[in-house]
C-alpha positions, 0 to 999 in steps of 0.5 A: 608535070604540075603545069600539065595539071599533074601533082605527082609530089606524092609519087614514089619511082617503084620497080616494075614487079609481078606484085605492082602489075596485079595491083593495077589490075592492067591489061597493057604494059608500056615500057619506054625505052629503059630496056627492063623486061615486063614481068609475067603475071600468071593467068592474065593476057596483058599486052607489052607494048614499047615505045622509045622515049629520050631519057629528060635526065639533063635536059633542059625545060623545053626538052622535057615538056617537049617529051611530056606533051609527045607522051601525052599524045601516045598515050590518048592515041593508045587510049583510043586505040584500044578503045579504054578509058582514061582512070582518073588520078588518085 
């Protein structure tokens, strides 16, 4: 991800809950093939949205940065979509 001008050395994998939803303030939820549920965060419309993405465990370099580069697009073509902005990292 680094060489996609992404530092995620810092970042921690967290379980999707209610809690980690109503602190990022979304309004769209993306789930990506790992078959977990979206909590529901009472009182707010947020939009479950799927995608089936190959899971880069065990796979080479080419694959993952192939995986990477196709989410990227998902994710400007969601963006633009949806008519959002892209936040920037923290």
């Amino acid at each position: 991800m680094a060489e996609a001008g992404l530092d995620l050395s810092g970042a921690v994998p967290q379980l999707l809950s209610r809690e980690l939803l109503e602190r990022a303030g979304v309004t769209h939820c993306v789930l990506m093939g790992c078959g977990d549920a979206c909590p529901m965060v009472p009182g707010r419309n947020i939009e479950i949205i799927e995608w089936k993405v190959p899971d880069p465990h065990g796979a080479g370099i080419e694959a993952v940065r192939e995986i990477r580069d196709g989410l990227r697009a998902r994710i400007d073509a969601l963006i633009e979509e949806k008519g959002l902005t892209r936040r920037q990292q923290q």
